[in-house]
PDB file with SEQRES, HELIX, SHEET and CRYST1 records, atoms N, CA, C and O in Angstrom:
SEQRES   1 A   65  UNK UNK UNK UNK UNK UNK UNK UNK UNK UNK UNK UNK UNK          
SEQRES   2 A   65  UNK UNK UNK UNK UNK UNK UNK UNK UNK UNK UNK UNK UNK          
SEQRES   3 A   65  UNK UNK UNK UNK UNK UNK UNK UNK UNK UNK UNK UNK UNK          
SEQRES   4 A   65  UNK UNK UNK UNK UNK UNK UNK UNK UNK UNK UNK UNK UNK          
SEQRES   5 A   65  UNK UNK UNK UNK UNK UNK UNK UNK UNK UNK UNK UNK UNK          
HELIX    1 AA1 UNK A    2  UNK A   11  1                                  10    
HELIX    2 AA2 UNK A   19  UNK A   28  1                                  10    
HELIX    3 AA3 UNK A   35  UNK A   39  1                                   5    
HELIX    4 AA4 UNK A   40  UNK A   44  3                                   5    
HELIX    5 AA5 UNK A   45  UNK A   48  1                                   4    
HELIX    6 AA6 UNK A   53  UNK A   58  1                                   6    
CRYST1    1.000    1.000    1.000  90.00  90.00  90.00 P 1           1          
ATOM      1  N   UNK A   1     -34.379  -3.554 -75.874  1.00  0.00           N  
ATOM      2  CA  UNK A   1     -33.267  -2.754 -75.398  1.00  0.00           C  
ATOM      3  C   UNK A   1     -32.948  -3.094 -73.931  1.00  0.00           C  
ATOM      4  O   UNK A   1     -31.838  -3.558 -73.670  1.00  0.00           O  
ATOM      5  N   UNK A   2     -33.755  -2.915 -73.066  1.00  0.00           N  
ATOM      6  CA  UNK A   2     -33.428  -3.915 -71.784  1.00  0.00           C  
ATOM      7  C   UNK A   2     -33.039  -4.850 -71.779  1.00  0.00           C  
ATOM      8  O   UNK A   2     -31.900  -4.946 -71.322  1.00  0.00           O  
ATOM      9  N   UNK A   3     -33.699  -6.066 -72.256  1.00  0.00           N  
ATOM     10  CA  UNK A   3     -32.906  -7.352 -72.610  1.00  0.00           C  
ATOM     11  C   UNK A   3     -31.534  -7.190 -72.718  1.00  0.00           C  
ATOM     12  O   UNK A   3     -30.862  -8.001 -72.080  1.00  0.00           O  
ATOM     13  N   UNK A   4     -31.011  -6.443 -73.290  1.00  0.00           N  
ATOM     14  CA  UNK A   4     -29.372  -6.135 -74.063  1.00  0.00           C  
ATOM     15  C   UNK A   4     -28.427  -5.094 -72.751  1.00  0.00           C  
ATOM     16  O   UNK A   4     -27.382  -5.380 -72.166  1.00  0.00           O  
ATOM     17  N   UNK A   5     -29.098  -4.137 -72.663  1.00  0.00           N  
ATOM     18  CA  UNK A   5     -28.427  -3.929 -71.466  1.00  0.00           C  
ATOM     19  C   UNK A   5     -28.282  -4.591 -70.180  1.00  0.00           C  
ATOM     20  O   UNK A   5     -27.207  -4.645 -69.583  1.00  0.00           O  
ATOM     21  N   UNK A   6     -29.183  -5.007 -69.829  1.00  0.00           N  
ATOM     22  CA  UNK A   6     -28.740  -6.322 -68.583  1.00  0.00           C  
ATOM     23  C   UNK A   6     -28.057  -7.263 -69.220  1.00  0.00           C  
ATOM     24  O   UNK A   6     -27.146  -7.727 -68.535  1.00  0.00           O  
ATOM     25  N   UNK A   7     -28.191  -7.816 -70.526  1.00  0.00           N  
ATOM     26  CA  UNK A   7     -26.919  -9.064 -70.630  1.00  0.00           C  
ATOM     27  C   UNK A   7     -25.930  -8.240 -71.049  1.00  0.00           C  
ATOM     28  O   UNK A   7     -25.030  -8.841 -70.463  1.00  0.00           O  
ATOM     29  N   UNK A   8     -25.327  -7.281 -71.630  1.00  0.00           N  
ATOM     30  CA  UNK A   8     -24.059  -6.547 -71.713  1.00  0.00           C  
ATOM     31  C   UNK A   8     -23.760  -6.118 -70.069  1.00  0.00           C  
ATOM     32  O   UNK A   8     -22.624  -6.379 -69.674  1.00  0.00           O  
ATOM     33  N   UNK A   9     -24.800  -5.411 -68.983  1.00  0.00           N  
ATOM     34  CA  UNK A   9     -24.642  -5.196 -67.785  1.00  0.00           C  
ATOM     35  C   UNK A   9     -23.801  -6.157 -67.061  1.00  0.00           C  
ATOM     36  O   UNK A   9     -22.866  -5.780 -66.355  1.00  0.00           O  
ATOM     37  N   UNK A  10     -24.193  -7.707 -67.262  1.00  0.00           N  
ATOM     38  CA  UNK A  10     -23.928  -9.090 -66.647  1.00  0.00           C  
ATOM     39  C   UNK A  10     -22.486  -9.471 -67.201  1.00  0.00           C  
ATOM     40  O   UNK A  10     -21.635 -10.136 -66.610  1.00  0.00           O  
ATOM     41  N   UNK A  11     -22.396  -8.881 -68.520  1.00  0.00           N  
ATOM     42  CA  UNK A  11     -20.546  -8.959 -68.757  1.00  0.00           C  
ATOM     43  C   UNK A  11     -19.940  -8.555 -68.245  1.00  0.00           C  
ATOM     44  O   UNK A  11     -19.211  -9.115 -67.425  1.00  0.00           O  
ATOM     45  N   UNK A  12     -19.990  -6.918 -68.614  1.00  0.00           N  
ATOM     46  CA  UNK A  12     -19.100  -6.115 -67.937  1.00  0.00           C  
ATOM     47  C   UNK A  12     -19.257  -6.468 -66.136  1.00  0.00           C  
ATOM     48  O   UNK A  12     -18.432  -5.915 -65.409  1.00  0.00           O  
ATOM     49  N   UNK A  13     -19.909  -7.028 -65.738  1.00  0.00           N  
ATOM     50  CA  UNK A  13     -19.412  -7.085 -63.978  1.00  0.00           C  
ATOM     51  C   UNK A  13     -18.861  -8.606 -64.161  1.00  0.00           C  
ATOM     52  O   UNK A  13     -17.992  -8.892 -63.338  1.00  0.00           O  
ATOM     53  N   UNK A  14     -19.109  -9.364 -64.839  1.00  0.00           N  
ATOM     54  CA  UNK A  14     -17.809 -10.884 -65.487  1.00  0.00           C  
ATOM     55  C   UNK A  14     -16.345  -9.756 -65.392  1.00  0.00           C  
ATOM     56  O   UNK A  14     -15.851  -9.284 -64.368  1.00  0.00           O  
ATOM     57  N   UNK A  15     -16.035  -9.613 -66.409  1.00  0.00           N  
ATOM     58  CA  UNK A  15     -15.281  -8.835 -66.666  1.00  0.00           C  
ATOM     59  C   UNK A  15     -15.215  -7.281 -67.269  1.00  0.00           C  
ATOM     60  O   UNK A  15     -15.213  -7.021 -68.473  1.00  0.00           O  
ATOM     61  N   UNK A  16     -15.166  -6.388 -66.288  1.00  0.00           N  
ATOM     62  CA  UNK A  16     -15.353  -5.020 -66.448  1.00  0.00           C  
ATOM     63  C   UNK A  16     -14.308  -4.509 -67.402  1.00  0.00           C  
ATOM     64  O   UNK A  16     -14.395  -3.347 -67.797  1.00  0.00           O  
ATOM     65  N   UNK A  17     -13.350  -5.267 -67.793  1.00  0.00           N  
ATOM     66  CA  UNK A  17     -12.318  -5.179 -68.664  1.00  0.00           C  
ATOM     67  C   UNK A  17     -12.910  -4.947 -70.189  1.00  0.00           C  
ATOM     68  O   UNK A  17     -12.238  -4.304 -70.995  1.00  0.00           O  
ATOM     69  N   UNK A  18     -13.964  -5.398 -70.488  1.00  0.00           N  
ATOM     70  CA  UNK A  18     -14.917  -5.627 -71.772  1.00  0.00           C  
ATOM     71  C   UNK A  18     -15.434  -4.044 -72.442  1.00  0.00           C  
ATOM     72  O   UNK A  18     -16.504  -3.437 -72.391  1.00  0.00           O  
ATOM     73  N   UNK A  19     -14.356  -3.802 -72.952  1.00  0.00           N  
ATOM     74  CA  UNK A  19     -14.667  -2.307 -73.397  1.00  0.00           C  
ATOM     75  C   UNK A  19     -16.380  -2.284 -74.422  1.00  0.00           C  
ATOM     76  O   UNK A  19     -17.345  -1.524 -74.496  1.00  0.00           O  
ATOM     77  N   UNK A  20     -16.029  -3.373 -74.944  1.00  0.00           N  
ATOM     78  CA  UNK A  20     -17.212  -3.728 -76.193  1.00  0.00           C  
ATOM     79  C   UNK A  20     -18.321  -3.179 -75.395  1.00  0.00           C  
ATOM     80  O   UNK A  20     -19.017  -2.188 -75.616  1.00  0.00           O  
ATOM     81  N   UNK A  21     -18.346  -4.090 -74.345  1.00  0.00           N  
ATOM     82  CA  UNK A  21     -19.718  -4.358 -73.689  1.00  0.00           C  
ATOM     83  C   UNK A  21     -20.308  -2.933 -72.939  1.00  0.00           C  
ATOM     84  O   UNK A  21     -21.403  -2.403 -73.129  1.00  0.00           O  
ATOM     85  N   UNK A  22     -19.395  -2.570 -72.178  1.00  0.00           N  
ATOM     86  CA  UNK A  22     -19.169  -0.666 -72.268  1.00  0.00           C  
ATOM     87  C   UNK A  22     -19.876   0.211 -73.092  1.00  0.00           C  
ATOM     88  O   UNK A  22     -20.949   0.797 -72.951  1.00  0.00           O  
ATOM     89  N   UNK A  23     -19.011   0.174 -74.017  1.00  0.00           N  
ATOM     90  CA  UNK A  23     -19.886   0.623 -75.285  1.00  0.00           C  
ATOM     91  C   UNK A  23     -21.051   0.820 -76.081  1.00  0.00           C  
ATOM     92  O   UNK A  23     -21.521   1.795 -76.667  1.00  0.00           O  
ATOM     93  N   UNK A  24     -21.462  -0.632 -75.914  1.00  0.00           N  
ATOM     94  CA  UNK A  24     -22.654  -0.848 -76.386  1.00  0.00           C  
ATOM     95  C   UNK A  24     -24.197  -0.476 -75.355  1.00  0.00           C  
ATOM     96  O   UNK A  24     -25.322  -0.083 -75.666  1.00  0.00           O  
ATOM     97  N   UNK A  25     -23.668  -0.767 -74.287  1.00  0.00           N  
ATOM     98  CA  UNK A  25     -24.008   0.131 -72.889  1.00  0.00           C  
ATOM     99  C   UNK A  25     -24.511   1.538 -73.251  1.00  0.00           C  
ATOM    100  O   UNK A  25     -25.703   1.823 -73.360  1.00  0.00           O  
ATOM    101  N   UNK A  26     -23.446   2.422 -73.433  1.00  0.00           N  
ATOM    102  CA  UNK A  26     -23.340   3.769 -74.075  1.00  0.00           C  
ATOM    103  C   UNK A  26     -24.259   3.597 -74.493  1.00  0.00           C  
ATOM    104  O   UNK A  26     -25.290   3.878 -73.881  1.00  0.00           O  
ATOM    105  N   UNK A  27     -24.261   2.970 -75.923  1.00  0.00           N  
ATOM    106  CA  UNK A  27     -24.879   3.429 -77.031  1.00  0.00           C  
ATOM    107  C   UNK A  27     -26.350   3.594 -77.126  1.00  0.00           C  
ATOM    108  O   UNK A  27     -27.082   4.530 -77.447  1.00  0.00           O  
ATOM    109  N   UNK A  28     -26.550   2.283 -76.710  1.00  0.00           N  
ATOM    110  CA  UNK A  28     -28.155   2.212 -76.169  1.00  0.00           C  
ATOM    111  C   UNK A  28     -28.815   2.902 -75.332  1.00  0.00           C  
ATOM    112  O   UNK A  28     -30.031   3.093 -75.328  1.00  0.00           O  
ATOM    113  N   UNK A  29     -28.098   3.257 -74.667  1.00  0.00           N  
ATOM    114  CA  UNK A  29     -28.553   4.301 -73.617  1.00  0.00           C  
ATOM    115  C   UNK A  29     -28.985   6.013 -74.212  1.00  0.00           C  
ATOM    116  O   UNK A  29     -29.852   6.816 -73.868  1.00  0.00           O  
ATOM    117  N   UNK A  30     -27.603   6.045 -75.526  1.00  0.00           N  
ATOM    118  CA  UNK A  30     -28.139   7.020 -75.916  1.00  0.00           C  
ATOM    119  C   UNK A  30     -29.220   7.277 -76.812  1.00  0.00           C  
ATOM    120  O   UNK A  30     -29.882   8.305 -76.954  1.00  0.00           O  
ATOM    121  N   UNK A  31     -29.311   5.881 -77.547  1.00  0.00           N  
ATOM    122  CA  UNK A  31     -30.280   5.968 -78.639  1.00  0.00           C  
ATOM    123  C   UNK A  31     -31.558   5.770 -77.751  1.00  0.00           C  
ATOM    124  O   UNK A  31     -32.704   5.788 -78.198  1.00  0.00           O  
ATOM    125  N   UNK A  32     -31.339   5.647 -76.909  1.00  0.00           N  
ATOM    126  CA  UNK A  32     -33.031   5.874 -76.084  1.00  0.00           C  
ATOM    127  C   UNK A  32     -33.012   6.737 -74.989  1.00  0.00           C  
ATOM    128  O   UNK A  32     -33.501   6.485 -73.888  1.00  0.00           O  
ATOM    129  N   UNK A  33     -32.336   7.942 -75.372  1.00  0.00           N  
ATOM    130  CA  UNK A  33     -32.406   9.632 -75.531  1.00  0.00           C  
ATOM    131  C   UNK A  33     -32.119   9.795 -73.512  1.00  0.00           C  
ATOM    132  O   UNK A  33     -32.522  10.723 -72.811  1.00  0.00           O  
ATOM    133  N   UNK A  34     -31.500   8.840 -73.156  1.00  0.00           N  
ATOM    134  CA  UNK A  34     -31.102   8.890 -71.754  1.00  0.00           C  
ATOM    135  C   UNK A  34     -29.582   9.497 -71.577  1.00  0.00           C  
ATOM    136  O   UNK A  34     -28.683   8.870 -71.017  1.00  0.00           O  
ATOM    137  N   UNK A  35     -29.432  10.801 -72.134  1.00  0.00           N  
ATOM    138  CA  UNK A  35     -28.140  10.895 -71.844  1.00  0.00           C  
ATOM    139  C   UNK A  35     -27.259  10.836 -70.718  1.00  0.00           C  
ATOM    140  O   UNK A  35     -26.062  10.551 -70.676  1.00  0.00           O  
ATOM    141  N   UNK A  36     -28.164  11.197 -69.696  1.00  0.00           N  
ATOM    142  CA  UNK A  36     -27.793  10.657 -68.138  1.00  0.00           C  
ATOM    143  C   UNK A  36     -27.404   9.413 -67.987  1.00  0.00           C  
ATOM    144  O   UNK A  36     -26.258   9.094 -67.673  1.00  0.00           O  
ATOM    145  N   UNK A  37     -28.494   8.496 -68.236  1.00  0.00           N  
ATOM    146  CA  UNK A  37     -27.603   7.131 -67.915  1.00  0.00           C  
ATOM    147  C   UNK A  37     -26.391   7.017 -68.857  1.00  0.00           C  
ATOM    148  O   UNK A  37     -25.658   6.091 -68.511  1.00  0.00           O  
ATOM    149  N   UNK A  38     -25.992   7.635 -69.864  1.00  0.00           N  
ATOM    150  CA  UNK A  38     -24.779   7.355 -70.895  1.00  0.00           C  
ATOM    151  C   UNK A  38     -23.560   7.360 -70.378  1.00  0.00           C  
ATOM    152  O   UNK A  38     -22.608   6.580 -70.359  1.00  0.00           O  
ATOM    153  N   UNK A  39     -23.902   8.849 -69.791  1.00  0.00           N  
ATOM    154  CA  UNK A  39     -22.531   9.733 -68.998  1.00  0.00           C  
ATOM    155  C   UNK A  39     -22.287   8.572 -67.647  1.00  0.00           C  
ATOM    156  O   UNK A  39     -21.174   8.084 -67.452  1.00  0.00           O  
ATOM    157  N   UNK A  40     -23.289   8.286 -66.921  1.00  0.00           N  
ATOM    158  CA  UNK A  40     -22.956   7.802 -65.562  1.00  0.00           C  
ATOM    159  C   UNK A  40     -22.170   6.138 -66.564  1.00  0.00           C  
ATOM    160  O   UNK A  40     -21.088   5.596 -66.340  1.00  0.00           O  
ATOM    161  N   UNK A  41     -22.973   5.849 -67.366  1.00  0.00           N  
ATOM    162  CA  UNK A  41     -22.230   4.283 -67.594  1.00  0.00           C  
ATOM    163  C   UNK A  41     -20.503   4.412 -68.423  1.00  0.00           C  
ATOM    164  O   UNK A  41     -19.656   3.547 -68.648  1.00  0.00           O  
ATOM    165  N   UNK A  42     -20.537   5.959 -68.708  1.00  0.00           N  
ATOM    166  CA  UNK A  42     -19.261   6.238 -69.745  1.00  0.00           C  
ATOM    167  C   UNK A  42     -18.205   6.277 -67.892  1.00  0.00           C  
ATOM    168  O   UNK A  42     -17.160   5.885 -67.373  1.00  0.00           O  
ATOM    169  N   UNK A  43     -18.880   6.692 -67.737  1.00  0.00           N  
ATOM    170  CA  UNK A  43     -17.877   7.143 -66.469  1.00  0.00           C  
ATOM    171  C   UNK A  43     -17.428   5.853 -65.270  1.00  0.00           C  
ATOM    172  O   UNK A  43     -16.572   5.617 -64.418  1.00  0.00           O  
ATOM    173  N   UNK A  44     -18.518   5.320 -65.819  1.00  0.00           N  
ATOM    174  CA  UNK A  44     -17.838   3.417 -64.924  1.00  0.00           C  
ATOM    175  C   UNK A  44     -16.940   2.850 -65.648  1.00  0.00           C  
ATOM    176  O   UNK A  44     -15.914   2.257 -65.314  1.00  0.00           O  
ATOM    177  N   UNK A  45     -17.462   3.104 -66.836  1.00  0.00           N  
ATOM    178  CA  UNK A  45     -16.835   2.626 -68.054  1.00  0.00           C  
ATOM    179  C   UNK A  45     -14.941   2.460 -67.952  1.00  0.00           C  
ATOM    180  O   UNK A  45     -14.208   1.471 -67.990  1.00  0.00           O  
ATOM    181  N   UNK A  46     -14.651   4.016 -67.802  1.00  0.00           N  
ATOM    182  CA  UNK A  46     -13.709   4.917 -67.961  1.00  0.00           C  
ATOM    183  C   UNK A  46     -13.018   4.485 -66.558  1.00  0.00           C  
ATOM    184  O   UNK A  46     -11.884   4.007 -66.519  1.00  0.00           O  
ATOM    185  N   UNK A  47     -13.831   4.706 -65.395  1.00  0.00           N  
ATOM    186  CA  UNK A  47     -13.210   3.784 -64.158  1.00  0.00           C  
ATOM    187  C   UNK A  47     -12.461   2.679 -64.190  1.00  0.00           C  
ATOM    188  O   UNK A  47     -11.516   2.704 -63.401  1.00  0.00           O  
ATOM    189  N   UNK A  48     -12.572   1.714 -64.846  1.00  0.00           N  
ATOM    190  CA  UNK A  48     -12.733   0.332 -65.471  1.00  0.00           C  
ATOM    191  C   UNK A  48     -11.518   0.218 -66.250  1.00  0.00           C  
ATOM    192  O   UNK A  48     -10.699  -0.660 -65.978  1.00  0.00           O  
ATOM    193  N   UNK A  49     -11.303   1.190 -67.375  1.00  0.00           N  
ATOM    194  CA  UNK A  49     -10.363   1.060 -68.166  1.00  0.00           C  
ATOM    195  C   UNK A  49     -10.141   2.837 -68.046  1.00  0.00           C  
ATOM    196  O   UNK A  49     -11.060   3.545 -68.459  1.00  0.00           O  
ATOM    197  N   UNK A  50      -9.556   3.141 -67.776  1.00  0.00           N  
ATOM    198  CA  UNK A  50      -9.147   4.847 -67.989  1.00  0.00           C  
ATOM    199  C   UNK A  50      -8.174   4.821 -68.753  1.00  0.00           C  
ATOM    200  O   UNK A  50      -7.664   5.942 -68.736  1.00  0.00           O  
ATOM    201  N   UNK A  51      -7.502   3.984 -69.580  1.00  0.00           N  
ATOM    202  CA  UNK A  51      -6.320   4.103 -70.569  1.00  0.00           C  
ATOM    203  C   UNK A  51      -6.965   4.196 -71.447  1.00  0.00           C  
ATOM    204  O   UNK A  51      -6.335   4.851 -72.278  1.00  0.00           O  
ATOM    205  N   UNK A  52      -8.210   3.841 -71.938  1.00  0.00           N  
ATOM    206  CA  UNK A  52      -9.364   3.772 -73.136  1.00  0.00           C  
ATOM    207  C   UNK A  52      -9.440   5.116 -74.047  1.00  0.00           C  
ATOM    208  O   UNK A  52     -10.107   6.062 -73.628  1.00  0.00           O  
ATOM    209  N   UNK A  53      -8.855   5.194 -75.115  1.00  0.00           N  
ATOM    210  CA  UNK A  53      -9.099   6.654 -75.471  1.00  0.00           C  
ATOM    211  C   UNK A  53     -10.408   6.478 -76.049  1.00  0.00           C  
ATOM    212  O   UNK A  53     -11.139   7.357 -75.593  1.00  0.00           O  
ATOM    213  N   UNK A  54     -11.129   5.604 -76.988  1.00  0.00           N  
ATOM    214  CA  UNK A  54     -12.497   5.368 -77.380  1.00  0.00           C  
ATOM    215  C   UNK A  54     -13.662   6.002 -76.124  1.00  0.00           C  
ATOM    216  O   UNK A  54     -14.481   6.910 -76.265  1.00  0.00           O  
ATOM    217  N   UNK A  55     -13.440   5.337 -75.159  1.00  0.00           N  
ATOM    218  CA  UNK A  55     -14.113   5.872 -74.038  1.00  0.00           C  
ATOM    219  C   UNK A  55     -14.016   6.901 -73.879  1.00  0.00           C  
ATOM    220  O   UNK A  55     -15.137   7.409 -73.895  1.00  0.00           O  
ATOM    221  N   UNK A  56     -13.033   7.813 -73.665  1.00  0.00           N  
ATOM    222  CA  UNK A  56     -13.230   9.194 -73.492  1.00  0.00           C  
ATOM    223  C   UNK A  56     -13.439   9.994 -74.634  1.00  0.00           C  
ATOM    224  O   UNK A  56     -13.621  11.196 -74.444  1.00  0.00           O  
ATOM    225  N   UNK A  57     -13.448   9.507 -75.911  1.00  0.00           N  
ATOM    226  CA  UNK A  57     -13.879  10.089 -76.807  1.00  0.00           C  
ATOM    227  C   UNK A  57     -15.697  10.337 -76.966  1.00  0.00           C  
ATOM    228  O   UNK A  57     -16.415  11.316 -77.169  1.00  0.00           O  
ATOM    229  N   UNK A  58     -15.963   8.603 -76.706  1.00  0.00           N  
ATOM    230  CA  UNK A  58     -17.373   8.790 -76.378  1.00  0.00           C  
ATOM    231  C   UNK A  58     -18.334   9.244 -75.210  1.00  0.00           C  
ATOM    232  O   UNK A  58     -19.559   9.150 -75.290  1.00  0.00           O  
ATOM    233  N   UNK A  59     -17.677   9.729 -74.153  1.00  0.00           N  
ATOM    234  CA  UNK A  59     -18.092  10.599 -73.149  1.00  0.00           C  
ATOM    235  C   UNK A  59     -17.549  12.580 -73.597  1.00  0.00           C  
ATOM    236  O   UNK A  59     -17.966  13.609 -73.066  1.00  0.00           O  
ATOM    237  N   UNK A  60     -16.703  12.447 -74.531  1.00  0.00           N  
ATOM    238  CA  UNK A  60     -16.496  13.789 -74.917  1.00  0.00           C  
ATOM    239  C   UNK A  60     -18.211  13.834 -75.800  1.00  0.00           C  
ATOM    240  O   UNK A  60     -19.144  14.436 -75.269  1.00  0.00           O  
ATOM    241  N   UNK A  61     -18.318  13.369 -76.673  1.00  0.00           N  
ATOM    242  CA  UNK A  61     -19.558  13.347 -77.234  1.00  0.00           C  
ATOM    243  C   UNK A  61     -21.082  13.427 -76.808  1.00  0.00           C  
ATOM    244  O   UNK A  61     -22.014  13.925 -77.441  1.00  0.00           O  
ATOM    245  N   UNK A  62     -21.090  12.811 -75.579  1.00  0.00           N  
ATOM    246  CA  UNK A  62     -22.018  12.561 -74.908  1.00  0.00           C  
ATOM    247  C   UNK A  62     -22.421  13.975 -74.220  1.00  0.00           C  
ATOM    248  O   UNK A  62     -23.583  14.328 -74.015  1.00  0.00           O  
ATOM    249  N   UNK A  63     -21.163  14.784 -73.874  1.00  0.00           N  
ATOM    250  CA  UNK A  63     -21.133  15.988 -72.978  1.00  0.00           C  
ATOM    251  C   UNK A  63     -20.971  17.118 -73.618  1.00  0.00           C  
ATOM    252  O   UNK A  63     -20.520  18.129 -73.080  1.00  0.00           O  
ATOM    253  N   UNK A  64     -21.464  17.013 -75.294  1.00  0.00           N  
ATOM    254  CA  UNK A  64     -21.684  18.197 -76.148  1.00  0.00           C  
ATOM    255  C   UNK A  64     -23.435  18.307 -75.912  1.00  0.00           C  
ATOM    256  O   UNK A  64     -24.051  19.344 -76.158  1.00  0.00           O  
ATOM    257  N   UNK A  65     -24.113  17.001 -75.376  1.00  0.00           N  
ATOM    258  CA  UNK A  65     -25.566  17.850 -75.675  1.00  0.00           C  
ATOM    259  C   UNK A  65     -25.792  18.444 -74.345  1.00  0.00           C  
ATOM    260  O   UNK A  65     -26.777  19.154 -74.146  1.00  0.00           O  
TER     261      UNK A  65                                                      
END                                                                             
């Protein structure tokens, strides 16, 4: 899981435009019960692209637990 977040990390600062890479960011973060880091990476995320409705859908989610 580290492995994957530093090379998705190393995209998104290539191009922060990379919603994918965002995402997958998220995800991992949540499946290894860090909801803190989720929210802070949803919210760079969202910086990044704020037209993203996916993104704010998945920070709406994140901020139900």
């Amino acid at each position: 899981m580290d492995a994957a977040l530093a090379a998705f990390g190393q995209a998104v600062e290539m191009d922060p435009q990379l919603v994918q890479a965002w995402t997958m960011m998220i995800r991992i973060h949540s499946a290894l019960g860090d909801t803190k880091a989720a929210l802070k990476t949803a919210n760079a995320a969202l910086k990044a692209n704020p037209d993203n409705i996916g993104l704010y859908l998945m920070k709406a989610d994140l901020s139900e637990y």
